[in-house]
N, C-alpha and C positions, 0 to 999 in steps of 0.2 A: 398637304403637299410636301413638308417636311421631311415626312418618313418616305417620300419616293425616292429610292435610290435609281432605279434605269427610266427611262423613258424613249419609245420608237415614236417618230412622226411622220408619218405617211412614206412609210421605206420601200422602195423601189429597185429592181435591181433589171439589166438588160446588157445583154448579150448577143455580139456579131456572131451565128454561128461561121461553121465553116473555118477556112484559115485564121490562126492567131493572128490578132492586134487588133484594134480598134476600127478598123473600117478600110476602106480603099483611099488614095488621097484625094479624090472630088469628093469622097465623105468627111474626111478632115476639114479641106479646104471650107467645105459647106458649111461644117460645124462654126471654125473658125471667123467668116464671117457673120452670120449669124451674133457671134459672140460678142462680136467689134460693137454690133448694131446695136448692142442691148436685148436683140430677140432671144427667145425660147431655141431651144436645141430643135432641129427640125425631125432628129431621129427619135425622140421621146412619144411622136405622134403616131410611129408605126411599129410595126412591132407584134406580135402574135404571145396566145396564153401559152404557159408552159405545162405540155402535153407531152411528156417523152416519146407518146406509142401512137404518134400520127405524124406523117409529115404534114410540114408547113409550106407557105406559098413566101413570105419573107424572110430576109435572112437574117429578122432579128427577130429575139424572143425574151419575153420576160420571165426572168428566172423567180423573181417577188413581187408583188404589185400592190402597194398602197397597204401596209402593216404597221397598224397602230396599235401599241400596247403599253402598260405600265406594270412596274415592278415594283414591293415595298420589300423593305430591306428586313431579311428570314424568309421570303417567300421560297416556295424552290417551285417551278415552271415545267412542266412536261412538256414537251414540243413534238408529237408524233405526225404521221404520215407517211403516206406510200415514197417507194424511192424515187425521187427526181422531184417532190413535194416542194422544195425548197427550203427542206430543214437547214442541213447542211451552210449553204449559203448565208443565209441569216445569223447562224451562228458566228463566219466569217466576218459578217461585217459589224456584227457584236462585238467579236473581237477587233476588230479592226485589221483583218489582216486584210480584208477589201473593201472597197469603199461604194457606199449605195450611191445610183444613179439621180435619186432624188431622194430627197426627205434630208434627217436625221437622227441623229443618237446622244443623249444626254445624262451623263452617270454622273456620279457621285462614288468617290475614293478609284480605288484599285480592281480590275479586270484578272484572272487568270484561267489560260483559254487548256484545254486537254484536247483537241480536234481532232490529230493523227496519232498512230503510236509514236511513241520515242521521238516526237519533234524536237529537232535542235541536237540530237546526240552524236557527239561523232563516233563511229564505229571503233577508230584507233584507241580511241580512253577508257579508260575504265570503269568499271560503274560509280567509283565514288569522285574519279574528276568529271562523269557528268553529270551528277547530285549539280556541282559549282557553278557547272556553264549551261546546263539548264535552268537552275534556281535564278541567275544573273539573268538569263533571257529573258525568263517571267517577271525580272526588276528583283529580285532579294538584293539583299548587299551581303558581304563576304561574311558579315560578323553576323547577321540573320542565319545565313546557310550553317556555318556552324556551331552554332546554337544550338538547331536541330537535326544536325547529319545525324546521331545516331539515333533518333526517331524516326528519321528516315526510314535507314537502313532496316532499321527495325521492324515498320508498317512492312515495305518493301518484300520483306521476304526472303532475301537477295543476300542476306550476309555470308554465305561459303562465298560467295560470285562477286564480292563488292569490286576485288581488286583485279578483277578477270576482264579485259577488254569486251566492252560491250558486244562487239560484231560475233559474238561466240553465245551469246545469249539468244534462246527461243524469247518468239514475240510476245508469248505470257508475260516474261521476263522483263523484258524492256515495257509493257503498260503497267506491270506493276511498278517499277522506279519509277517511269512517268509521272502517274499516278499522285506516288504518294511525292514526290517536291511539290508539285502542284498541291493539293490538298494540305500540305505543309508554309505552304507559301502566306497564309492566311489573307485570302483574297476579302474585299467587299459582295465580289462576283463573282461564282466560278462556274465557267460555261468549263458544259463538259458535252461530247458527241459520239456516244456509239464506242466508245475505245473498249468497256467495261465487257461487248460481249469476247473480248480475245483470252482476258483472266480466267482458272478457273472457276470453278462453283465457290470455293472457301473463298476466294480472293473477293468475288463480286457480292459474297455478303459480305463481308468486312467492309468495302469502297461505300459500298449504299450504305452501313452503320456511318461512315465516317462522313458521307454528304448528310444524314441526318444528322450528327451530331453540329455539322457547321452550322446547319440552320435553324435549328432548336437550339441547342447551347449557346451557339457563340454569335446567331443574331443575323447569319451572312446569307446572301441570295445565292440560288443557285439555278441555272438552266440546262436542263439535263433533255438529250437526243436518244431515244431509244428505240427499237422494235421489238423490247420485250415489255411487252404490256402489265406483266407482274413486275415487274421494277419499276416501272413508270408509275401506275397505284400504290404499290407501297410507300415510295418515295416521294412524290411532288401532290401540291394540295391543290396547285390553278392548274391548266391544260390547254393548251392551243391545237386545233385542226388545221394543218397546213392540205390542201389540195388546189396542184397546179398555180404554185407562187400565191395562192391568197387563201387569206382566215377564211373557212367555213363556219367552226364554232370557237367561242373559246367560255369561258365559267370554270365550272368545279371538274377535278379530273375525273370519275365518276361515270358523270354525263358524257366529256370529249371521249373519253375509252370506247364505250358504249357505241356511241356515233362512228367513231371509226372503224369497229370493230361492225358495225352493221352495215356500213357503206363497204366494207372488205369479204362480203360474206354471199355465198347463192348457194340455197338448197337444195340440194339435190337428192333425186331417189335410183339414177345412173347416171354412170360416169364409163365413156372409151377411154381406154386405158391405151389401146397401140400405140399411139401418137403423147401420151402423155410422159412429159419430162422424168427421167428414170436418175436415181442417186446411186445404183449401183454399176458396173460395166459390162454386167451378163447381158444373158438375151432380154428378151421382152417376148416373156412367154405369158403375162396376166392382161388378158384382153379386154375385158370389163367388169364391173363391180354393179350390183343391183343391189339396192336393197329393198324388204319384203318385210311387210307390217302390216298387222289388221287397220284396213277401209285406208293405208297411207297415212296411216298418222300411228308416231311412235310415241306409247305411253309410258310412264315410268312404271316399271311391275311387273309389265308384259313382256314376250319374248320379241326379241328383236334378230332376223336374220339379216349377214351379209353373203349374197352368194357371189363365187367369184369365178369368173369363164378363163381357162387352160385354149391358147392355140400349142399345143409341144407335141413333138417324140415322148417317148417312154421315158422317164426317168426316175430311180430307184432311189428309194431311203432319203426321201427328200422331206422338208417341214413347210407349214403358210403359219405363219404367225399374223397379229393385227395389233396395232397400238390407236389406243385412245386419247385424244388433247381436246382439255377445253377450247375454248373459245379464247384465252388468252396464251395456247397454246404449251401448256404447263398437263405433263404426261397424266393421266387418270389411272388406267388399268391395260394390263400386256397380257397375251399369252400366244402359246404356239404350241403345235400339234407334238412337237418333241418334247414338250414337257408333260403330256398325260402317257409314253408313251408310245405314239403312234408312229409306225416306219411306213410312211406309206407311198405307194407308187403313183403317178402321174399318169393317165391317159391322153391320149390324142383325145382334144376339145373335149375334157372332163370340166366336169364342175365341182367346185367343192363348197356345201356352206359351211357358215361361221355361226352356229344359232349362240346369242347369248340369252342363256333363261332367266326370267322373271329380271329385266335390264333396271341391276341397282343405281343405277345413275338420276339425281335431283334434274326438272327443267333446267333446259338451260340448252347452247350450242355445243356441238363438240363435230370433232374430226377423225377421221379414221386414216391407220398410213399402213401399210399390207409390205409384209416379209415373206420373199421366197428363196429357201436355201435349202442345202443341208446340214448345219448348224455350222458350220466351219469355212465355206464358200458360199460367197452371195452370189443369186444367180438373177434374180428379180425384186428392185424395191422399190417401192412408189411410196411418197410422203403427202400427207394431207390430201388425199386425193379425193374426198367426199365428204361434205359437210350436212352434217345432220342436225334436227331440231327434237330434244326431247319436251312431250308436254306431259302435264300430271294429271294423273287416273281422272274420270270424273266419277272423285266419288267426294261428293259434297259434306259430307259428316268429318273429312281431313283437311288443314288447312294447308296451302301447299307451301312448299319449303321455299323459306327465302334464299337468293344468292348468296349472303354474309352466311351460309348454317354450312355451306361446303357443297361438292360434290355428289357426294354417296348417298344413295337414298337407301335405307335401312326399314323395312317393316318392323314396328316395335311391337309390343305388347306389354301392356302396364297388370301389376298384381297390387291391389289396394284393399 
């Protein structure tokens, strides 16, 4: 018990929807006496799951429901889940910037929370008076902070900009100062939530080096919020499933990835495309997407088509490209017709396939996201729109590739 640094006990969280504040005043008042009496709070008994994408019949809802967990000190914690899960929240009341409806929270040393970008900065200062008045928020003292301003500054990135009033820096900018005071702060605990995807690529290896180093090196916990599923395995060794305010799973991260990644997942061999949510501002000329595979089932080796249905007018010198994402949603393989190429024109309700021959890709999930332009104007793009399952040849004399061996399936041939 020693080495437990956090501990939840039975943490609850509930929410009046509707207008702010705590309830009407015959809810108060009810509360209120209730309280005098020594009874239970009488709104703890009602109350609905938290389900963002259904309406409810009451006008309270639990945002957490009964979350019990322990931390030992170097762990670092993954906390995924769909949005509205009740990550977020939890973290709040980890932090303490709210307070659970029941249960509670029991640490050991010092908390430092990263939740929003740039929490606590004021626009008018600079980035190195809010190095001070951030550092002081998260508790440093004056002779802490500068101790290490210019390690800061340094992680940060931010040195041309130190003395540049913050309200003039992109939001890169201000999570990277964030960031690195926090991570400087040398917490016990450092909850961190989602800030990490606004840095970019260089920044969020460095932050995940520097959460691994806090928890390897220097011994410290960390609770890291993510939706990017390769950050979350490389990084944290336990994992909690949050769906609809309560634990599903929790154990090895691994397994929870896996789990949530299967509960987030439906195969499909077509997909309407009219109605499906569009990233670019053009038309919505890609109407549906099929895909075509011997007996319905896609083997690694074999060819794999995507064929894709045109409702348009004529249009000239136009390209489809397609992108590949694993299951963790980490890019595989790209192409498009303008890179073999091809000028080609567009029919009213043409088709065009996608064959990929002999599909080098290991088992595994993956996603397809479909580009229509003409290199320089977007005119149609759809993202993740089809999720596919590859399985391996059956051919029994290979043994088939594990997940840790990568992606790419390569046909080899040995000379001995």
């Amino acid at each position: 018990m020693s080495d437990i640094i956090l501990k939840a006990q039975n943490i609850s969280k509930q929410y009046r929807l509707g207008l702010i504040g705590t309830g009407t005043l015959s809810h108060d008042l009810n509360r209120w006496w209730h309280k005098v009496r020594g009874k239970d709070d009488p709104f703890l008994k009602v109350g609905e799951t938290n389900d963002r994408s259904s309406f409810g019949k009451s006008d309270y809802v639990w945002a957490l429901q009964d979350i019990n967990f322990e931390l030992k000190r170097g762990e670092v914690l993954g906390i995924i889940g769909k949005n509205g899960a009740g990550k977020s929240t939890l973290l709040k009341i980890l932090s303490r910037v709210t307070s659970p409806t029941t249960g509670e929270i029991k640490t050991k040393g010092r908390i430092a929370s990263l939740l929003e970008v740039g929490t606590g900065f004021h626009p008018e200062m600079t980035g190195r008076e809010n190095i001070y008045l951030n550092g002081a928020i998260l508790g440093m003292t004056k002779k802490e902070i500068r101790s290490k301003e210019d390690e800061i500054i340094d992680f940060s990135g931010c040195q041309r900009y130190i003395d540049t009033p913050v309200k003039r820096y992109s939001s890169g900018m201000r999570v990277r100062l964030a960031f690195a005071v926090a991570a400087h702060l040398e917490p016990d605990i450092l909850v961190i939530d989602e800030v990490l995807a606004v840095g970019d690529a260089e920044f969020q290896k460095k932050a995940i080096g520097k959460m691994q180093d806090i928890s390897s090196q220097e011994g410290r916990t960390v609770l890291f919020v993510s939706h990017n599923m390769a950050s979350v395995k490389s990084l944290c060794t336990r994992g909690i499933l949050l769906e609809n305010g309560e634990i599903k799973l929790r154990g090895n991260i691994d397994d929870v990835v896996d789990e949530y990644l299967k509960r987030d997942s439906e195969i499909t061999f077509f997909k309407e495309l009219t109605n499906y949510p569009r990233k670019s501002k053009g038309k919505n000329v890609m109407t549906s997407i099929e895909v075509i595979a011997n007996n319905d089932e896609i083997i690694a080796g074999e060819d794999l088509t995507f064929r894709i249905h045109f409702e348009t007018s004529f249009i000239n010198n136009v390209t489809l490209g397609y992108l590949l994402k694993d299951e963790m949603g980490v890019s595989v393989h790209a192409a498009n017709m303008q890179q073999y190429g091809i000028k080609y024109q567009v029919k009213p309700k043409k088709n065009i396939d996608i064959i990929l021959q002999k599909l080098p890709l290991n088992p595994g999930k993956y996603s397809v996201s479909l580009y229509f332009g003409n290199g320089t104007y977007d005119i149609d793009i759809v993202e993740d729109v089809l999720l596919f399952q590859v399985f391996w040849k059956k051919d029994t004399t290979v043994i088939p590739p594990q997940k840790k061996w990568g992606k790419v399936y390569i046909d080899t041939n040995w000379n001995y």
